[in-house]
N, CA, C and O atoms as a GROMACS GRO file, in nm:
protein
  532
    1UNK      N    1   0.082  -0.116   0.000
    1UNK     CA    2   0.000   0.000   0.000
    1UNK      C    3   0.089   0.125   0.000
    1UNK      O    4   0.181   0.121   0.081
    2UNK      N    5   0.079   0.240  -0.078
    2UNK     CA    6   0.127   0.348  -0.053
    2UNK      C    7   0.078   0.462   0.066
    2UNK      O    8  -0.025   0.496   0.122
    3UNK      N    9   0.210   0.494   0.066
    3UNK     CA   10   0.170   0.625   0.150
    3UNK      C   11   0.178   0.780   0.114
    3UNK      O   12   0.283   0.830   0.073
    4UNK      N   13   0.120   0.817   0.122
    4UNK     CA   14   0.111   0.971   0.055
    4UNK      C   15   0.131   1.037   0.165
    4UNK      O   16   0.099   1.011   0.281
    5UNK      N   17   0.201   1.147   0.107
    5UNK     CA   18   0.226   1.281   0.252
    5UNK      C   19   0.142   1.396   0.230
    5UNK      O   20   0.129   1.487   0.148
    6UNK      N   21   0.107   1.370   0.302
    6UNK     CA   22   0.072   1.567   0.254
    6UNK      C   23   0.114   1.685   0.312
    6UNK      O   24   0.114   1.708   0.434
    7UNK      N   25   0.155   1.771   0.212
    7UNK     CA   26   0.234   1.864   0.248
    7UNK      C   27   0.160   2.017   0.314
    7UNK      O   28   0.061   2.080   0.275
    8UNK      N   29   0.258   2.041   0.432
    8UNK     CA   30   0.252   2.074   0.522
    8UNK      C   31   0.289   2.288   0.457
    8UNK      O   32   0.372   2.370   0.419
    9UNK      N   33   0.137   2.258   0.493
    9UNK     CA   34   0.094   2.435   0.400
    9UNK      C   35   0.173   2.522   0.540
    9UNK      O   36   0.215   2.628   0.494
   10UNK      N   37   0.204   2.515   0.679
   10UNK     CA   38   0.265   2.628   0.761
   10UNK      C   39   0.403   2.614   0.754
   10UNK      O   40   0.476   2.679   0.828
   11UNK      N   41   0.459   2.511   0.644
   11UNK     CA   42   0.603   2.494   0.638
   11UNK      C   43   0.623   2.629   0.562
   11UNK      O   44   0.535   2.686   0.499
   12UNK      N   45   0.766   2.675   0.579
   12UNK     CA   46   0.809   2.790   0.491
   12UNK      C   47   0.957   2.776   0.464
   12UNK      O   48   1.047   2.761   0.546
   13UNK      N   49   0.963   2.786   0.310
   13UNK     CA   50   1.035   2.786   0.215
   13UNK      C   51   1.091   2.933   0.207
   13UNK      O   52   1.020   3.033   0.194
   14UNK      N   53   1.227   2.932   0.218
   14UNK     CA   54   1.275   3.054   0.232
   14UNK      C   55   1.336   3.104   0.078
   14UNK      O   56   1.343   3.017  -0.009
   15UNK      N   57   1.367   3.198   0.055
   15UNK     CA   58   1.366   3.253  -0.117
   15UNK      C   59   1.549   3.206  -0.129
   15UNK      O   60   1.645   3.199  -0.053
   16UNK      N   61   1.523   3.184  -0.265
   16UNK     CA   62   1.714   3.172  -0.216
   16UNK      C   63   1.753   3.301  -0.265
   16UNK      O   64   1.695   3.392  -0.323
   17UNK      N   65   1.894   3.277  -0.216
   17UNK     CA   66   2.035   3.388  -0.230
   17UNK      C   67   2.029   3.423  -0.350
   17UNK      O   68   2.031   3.547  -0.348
   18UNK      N   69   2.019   3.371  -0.502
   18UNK     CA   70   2.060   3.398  -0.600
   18UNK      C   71   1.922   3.491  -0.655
   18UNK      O   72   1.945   3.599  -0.710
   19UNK      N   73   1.778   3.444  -0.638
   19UNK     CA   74   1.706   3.536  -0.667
   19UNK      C   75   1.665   3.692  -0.597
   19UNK      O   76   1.606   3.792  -0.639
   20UNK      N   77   1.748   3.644  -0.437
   20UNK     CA   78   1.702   3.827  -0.412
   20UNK      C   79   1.831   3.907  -0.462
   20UNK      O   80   1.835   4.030  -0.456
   21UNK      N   81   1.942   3.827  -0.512
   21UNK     CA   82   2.032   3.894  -0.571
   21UNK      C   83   1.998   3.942  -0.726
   21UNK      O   84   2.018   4.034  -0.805
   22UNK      N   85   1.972   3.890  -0.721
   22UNK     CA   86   1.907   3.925  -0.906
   22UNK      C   87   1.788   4.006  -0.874
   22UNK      O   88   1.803   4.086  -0.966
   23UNK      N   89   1.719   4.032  -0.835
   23UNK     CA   90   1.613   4.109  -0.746
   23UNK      C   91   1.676   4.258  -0.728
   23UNK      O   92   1.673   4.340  -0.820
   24UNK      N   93   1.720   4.279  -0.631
   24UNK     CA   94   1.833   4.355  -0.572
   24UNK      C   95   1.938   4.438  -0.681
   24UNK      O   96   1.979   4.555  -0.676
   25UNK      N   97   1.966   4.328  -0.782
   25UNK     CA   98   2.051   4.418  -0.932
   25UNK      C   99   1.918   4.502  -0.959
   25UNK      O  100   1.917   4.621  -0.926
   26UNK      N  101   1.812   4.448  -1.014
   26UNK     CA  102   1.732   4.497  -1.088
   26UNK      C  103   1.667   4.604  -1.046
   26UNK      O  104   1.622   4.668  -1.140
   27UNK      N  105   1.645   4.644  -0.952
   27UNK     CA  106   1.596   4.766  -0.863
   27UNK      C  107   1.690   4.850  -0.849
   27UNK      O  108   1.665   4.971  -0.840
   28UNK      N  109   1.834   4.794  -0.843
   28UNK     CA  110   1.924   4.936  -0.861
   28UNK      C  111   1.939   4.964  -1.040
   28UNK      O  112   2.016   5.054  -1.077
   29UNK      N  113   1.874   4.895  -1.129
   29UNK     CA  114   1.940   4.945  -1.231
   29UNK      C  115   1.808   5.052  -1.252
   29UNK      O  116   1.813   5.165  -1.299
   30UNK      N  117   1.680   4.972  -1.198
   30UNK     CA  118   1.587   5.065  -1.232
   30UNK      C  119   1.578   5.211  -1.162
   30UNK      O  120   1.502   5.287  -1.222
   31UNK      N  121   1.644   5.268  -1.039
   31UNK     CA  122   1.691   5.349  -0.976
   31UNK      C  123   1.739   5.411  -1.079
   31UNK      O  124   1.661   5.480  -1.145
   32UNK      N  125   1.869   5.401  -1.116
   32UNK     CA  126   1.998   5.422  -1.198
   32UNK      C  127   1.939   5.464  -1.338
   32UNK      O  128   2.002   5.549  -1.401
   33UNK      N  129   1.816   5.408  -1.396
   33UNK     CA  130   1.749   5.485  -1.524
   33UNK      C  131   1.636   5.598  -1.517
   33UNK      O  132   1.601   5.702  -1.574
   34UNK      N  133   1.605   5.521  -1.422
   34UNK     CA  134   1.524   5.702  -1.386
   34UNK      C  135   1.562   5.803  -1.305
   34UNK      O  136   1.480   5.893  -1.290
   35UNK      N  137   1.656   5.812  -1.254
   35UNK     CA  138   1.753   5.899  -1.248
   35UNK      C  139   1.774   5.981  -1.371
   35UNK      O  140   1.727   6.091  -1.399
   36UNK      N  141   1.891   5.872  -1.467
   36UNK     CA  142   1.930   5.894  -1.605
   36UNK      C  143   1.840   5.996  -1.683
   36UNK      O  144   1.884   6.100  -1.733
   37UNK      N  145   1.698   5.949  -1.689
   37UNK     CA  146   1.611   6.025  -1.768
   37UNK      C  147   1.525   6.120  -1.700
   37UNK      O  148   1.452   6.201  -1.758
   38UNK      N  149   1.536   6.108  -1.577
   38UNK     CA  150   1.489   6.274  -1.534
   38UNK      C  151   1.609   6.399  -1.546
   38UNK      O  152   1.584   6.520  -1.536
   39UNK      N  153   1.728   6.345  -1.566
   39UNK     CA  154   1.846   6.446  -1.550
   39UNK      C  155   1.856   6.501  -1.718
   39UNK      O  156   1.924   6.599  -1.750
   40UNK      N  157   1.788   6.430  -1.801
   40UNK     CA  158   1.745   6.448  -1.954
   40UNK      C  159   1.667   6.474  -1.987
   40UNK      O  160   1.673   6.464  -2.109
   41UNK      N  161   1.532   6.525  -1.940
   41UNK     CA  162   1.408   6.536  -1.934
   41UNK      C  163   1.373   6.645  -2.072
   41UNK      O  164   1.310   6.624  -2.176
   42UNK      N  165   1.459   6.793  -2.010
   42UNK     CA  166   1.433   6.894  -2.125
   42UNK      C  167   1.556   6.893  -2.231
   42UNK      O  168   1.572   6.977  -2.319
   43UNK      N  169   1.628   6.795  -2.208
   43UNK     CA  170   1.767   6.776  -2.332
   43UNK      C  171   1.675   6.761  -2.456
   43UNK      O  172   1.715   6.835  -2.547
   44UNK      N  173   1.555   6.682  -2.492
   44UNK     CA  174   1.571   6.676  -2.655
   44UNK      C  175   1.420   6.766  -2.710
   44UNK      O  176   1.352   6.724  -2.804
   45UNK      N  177   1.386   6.896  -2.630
   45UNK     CA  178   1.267   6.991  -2.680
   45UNK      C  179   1.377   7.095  -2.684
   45UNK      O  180   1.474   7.086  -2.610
   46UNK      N  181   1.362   7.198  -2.772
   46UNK     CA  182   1.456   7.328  -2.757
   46UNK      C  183   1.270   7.459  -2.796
   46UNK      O  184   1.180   7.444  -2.879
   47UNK      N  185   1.289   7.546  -2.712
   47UNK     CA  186   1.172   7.574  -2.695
   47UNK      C  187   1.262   7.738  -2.782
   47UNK      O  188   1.378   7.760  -2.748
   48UNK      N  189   1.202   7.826  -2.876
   48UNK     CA  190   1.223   7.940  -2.850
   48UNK      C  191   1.110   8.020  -2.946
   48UNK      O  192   1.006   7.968  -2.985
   49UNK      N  193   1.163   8.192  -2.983
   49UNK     CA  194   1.024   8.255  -3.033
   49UNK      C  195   0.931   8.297  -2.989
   49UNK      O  196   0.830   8.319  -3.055
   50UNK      N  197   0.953   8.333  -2.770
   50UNK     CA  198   0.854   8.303  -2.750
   50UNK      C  199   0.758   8.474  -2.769
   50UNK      O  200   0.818   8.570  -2.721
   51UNK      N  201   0.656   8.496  -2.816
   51UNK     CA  202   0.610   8.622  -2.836
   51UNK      C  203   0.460   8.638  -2.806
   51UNK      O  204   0.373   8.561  -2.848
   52UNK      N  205   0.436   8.760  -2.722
   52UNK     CA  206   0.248   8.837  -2.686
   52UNK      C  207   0.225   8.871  -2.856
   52UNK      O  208   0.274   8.960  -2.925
   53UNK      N  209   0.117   8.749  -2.892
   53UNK     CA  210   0.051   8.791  -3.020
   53UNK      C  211  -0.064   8.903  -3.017
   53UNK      O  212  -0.088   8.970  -3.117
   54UNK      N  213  -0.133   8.921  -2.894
   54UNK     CA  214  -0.208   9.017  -2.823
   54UNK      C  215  -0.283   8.989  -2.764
   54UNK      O  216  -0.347   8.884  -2.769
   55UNK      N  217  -0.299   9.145  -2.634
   55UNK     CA  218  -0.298   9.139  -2.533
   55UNK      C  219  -0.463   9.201  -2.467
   55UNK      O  220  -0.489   9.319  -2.490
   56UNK      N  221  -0.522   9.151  -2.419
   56UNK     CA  222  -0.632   9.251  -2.379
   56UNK      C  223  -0.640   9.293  -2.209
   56UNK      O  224  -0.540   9.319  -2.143
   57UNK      N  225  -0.780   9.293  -2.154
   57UNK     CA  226  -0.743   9.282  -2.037
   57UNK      C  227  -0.745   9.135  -1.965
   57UNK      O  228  -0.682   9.080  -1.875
   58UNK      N  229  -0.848   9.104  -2.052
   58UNK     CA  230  -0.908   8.953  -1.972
   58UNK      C  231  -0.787   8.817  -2.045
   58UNK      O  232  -0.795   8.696  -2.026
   59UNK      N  233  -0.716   8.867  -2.101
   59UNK     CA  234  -0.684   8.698  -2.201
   59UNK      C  235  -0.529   8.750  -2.269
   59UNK      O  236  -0.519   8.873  -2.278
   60UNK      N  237  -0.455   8.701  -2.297
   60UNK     CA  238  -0.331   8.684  -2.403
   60UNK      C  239  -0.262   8.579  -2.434
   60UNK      O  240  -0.216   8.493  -2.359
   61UNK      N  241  -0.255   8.588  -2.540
   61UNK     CA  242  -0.250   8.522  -2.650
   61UNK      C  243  -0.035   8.506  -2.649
   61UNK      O  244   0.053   8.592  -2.648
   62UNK      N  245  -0.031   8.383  -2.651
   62UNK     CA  246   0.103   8.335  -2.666
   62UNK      C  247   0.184   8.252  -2.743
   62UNK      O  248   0.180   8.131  -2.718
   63UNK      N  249   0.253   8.292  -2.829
   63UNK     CA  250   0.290   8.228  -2.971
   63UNK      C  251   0.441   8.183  -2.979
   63UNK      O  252   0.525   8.272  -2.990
   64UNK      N  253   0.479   8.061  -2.975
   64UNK     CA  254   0.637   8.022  -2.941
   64UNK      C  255   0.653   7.856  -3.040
   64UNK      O  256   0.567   7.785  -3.092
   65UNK      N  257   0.773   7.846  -3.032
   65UNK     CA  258   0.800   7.744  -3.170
   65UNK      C  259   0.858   7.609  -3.033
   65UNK      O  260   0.914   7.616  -2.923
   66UNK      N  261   0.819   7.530  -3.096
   66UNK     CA  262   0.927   7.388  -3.010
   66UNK      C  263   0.970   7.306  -3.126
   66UNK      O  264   0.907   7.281  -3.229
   67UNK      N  265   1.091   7.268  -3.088
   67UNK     CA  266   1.188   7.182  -3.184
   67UNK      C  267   1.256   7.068  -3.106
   67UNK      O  268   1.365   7.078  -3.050
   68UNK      N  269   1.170   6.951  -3.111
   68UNK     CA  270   1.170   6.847  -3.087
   68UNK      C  271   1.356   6.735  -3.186
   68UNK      O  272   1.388   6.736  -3.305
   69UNK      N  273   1.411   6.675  -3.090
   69UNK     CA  274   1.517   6.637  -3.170
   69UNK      C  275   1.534   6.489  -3.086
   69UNK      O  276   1.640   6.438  -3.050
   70UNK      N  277   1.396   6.436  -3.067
   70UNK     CA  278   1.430   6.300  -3.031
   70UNK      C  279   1.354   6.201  -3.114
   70UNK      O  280   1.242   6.250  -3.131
   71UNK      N  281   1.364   6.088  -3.172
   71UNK     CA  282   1.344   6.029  -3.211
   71UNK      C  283   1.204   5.942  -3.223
   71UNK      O  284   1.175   5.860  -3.310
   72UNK      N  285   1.118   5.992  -3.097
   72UNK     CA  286   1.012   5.888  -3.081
   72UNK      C  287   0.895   6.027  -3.030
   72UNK      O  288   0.947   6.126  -2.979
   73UNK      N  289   0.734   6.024  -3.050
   73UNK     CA  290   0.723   6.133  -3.047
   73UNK      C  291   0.681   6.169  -2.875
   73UNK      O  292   0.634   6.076  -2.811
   74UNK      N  293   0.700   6.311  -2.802
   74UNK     CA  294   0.734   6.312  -2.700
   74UNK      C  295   0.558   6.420  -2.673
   74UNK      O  296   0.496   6.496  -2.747
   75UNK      N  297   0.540   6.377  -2.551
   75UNK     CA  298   0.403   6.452  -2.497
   75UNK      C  299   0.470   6.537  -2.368
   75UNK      O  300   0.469   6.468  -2.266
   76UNK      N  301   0.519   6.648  -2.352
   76UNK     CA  302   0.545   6.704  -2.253
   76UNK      C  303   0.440   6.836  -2.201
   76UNK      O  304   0.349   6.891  -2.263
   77UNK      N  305   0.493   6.860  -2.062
   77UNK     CA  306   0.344   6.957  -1.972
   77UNK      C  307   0.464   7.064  -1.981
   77UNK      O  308   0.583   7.044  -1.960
   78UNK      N  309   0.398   7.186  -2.019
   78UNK     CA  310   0.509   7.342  -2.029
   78UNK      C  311   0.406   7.414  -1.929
   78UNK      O  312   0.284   7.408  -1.923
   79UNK      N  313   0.517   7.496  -1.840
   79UNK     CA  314   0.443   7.608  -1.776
   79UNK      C  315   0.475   7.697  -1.805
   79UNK      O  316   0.592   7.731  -1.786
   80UNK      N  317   0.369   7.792  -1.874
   80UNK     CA  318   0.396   7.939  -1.876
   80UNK      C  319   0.366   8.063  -1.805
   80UNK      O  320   0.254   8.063  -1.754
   81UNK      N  321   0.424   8.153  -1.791
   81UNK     CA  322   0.421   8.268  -1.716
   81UNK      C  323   0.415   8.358  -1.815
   81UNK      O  324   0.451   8.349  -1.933
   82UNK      N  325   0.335   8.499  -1.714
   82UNK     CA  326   0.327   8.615  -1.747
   82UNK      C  327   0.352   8.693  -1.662
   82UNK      O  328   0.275   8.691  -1.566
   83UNK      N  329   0.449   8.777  -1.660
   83UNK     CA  330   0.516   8.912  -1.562
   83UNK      C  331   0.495   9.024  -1.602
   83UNK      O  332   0.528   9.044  -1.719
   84UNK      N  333   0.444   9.119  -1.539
   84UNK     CA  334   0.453   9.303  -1.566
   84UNK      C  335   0.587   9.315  -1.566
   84UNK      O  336   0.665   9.220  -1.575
   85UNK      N  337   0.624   9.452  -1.555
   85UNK     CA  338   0.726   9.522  -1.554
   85UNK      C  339   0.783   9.514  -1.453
   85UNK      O  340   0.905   9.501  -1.453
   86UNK      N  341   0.705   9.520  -1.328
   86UNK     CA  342   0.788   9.505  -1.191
   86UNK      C  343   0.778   9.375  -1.186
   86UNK      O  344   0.749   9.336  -1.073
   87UNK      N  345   0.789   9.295  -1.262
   87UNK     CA  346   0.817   9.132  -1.248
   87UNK      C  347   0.736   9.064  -1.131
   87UNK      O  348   0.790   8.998  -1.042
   88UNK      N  349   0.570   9.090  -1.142
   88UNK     CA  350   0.471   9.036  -1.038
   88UNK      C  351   0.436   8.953  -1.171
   88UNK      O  352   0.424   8.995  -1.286
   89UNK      N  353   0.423   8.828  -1.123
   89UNK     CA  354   0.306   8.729  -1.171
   89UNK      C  355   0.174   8.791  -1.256
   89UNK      O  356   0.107   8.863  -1.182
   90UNK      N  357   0.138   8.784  -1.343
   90UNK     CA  358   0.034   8.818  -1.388
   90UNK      C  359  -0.053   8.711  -1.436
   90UNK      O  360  -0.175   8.728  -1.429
   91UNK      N  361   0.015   8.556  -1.506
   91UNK     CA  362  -0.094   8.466  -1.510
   91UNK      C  363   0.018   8.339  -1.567
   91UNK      O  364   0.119   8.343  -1.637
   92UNK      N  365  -0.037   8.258  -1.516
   92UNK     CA  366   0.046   8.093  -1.547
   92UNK      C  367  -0.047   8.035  -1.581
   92UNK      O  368  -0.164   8.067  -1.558
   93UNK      N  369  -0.011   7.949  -1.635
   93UNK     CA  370  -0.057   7.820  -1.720
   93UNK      C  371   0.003   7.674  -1.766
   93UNK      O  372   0.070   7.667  -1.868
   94UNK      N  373  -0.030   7.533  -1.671
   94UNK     CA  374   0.040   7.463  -1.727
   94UNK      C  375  -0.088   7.410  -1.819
   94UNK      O  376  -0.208   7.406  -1.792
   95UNK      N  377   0.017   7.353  -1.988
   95UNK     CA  378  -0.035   7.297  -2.050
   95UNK      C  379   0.017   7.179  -2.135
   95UNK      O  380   0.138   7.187  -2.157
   96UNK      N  381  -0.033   7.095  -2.176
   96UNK     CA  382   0.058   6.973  -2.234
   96UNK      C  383   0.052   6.967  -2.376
   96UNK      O  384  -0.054   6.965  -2.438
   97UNK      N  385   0.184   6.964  -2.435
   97UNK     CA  386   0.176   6.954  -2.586
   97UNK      C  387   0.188   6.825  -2.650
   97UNK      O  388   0.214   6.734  -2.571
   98UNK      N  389   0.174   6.783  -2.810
   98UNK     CA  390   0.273   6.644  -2.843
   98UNK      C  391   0.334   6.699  -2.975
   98UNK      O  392   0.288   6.780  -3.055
   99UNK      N  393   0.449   6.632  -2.972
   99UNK     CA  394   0.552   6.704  -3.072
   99UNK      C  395   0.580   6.607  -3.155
   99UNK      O  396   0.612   6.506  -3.091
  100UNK      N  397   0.584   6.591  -3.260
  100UNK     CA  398   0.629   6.457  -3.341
  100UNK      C  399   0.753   6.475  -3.374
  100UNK      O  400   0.791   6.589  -3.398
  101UNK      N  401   0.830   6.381  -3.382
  101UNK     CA  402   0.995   6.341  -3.403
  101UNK      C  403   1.063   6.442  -3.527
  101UNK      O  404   1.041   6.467  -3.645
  102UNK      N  405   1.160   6.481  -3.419
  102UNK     CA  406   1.262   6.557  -3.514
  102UNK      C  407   1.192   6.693  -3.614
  102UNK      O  408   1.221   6.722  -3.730
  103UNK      N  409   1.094   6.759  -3.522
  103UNK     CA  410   1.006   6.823  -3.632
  103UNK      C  411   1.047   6.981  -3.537
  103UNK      O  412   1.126   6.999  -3.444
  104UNK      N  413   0.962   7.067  -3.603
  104UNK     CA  414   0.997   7.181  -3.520
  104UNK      C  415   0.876   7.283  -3.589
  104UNK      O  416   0.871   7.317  -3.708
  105UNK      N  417   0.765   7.328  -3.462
  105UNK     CA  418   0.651   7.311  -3.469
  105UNK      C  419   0.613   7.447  -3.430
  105UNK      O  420   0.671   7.476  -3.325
  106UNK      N  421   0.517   7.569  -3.486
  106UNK     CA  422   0.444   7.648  -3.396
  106UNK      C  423   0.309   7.642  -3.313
  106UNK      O  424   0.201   7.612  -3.364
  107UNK      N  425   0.328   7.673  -3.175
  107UNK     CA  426   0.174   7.664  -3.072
  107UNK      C  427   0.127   7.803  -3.045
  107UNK      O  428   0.190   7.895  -3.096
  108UNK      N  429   0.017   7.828  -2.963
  108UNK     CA  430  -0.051   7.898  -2.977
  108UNK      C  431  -0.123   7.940  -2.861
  108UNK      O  432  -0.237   7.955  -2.904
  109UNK      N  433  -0.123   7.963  -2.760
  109UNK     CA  434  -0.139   7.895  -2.602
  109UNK      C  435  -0.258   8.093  -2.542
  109UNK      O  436  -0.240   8.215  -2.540
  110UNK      N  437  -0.325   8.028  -2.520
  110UNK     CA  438  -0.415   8.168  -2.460
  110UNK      C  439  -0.396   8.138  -2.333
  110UNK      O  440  -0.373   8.021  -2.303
  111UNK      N  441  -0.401   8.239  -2.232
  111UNK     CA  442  -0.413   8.276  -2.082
  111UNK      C  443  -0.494   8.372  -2.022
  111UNK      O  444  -0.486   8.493  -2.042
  112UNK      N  445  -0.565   8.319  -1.955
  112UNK     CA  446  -0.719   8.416  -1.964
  112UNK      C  447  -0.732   8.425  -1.789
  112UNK      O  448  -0.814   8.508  -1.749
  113UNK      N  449  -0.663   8.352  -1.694
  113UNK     CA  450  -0.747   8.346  -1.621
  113UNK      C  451  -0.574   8.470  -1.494
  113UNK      O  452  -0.476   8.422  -1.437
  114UNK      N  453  -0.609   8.594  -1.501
  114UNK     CA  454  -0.510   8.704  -1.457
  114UNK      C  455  -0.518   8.711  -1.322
  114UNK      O  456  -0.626   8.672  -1.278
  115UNK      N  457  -0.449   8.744  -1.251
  115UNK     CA  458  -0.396   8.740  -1.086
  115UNK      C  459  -0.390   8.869  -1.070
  115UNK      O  460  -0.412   8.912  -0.957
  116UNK      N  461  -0.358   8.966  -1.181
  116UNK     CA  462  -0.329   9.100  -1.180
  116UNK      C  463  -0.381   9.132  -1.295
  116UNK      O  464  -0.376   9.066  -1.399
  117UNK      N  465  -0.462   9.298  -1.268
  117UNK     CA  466  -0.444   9.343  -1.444
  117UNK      C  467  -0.382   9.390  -1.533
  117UNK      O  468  -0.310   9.488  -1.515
  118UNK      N  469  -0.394   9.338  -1.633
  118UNK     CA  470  -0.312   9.396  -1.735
  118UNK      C  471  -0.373   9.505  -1.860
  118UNK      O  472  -0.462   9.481  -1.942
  119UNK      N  473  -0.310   9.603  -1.846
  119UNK     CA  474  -0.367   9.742  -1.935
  119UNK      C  475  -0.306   9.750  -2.085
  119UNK      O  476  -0.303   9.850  -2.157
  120UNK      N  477  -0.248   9.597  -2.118
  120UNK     CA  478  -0.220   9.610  -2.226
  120UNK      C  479  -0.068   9.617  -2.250
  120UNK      O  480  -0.004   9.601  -2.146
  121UNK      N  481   0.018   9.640  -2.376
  121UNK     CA  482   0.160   9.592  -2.433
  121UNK      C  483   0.244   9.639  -2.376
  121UNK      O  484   0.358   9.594  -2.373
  122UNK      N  485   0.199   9.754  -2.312
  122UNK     CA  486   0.292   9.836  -2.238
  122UNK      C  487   0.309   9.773  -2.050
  122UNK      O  488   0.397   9.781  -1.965
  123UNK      N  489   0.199   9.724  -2.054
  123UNK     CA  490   0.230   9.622  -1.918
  123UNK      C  491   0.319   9.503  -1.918
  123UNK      O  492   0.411   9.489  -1.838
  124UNK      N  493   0.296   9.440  -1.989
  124UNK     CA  494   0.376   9.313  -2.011
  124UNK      C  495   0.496   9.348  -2.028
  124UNK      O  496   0.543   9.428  -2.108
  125UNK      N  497   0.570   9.258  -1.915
  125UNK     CA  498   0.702   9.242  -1.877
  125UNK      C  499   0.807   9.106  -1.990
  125UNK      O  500   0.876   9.115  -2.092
  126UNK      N  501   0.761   8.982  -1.889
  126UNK     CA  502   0.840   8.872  -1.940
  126UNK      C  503   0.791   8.757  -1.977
  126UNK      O  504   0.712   8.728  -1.887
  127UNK      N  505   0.790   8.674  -2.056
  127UNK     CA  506   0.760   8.573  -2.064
  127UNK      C  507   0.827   8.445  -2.086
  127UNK      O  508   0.902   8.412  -2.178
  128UNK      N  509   0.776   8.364  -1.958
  128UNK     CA  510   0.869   8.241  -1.980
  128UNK      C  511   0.815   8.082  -2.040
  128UNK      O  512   0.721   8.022  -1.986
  129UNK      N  513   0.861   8.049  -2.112
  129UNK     CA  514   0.802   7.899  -2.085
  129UNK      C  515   0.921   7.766  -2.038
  129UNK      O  516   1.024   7.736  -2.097
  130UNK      N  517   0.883   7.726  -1.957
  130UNK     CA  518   0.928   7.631  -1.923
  130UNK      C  519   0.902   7.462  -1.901
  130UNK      O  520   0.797   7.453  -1.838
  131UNK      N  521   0.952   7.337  -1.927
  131UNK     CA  522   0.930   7.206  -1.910
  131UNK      C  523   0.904   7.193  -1.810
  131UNK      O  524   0.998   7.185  -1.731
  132UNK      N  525   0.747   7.181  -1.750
  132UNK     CA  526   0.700   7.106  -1.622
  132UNK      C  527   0.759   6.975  -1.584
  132UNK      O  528   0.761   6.879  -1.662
  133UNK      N  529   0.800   6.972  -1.484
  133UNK     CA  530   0.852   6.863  -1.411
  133UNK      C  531   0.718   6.780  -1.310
  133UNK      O  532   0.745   6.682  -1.239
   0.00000   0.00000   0.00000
């Protein structure tokens, strides 16, 4: 007659050495690449052109070129600003673009919603755009 065992489900099997080592690589390499590509983030958009197409009180209108030089096509979030003369905030905006590969593109970006007013061309200070992080 046979005997059968049955196995004992509160036993515990401990992981071996070689898989939390291989475990352990793989989490530092994945560390080690996103690192890599956040420290590259705005390396392959070159943003410039940036210009007030016009200005009212409630809204302006913002016209700037991006030149995309990576290979695969990239969806990035830009924040833009608007400054008076004495360099106060007048209105931000983040917004997200998509750029297709190796191309170099004009946008068109309105900002309507003002923190301060603006009386027009002679108010407007600076404008920045920058790669949201």
């Amino acid at each position: 007659m046979k005997s059968v065992e049955r196995i004992d489900i509160k036993k515990r099997w401990p992981i071996p050495s070689y898989v939390k080592f291989v475990l352990m690589l793989a989490v530092i390499a994945g560390f080690w690449g996103h690192s890599c590509w956040k420290k590259n983030v705005g390396a392959n958009i070159q943003i410039s052109e940036i210009e007030v197409m016009q200005a009212t009180m409630t809204s302006a209108d913002i016209s700037f070129y991006v030149a995309s030089r990576a290979d695969i096509p990239l969806k990035k979030s830009l924040l833009i600003k608007l400054t008076n003369v004495n360099d106060e905030l007048v209105a931000s905006r983040i917004t997200q673009i998509e750029i297709p590969p190796k191309t170099r593109k004009k946008y068109l970006k309105v900002l309507q919603k003002f923190e301060r007013p603006l009386n027009g061309f002679e108010d407007i200070g600076e404008v920045t755009i920058e790669v949201y992080k």
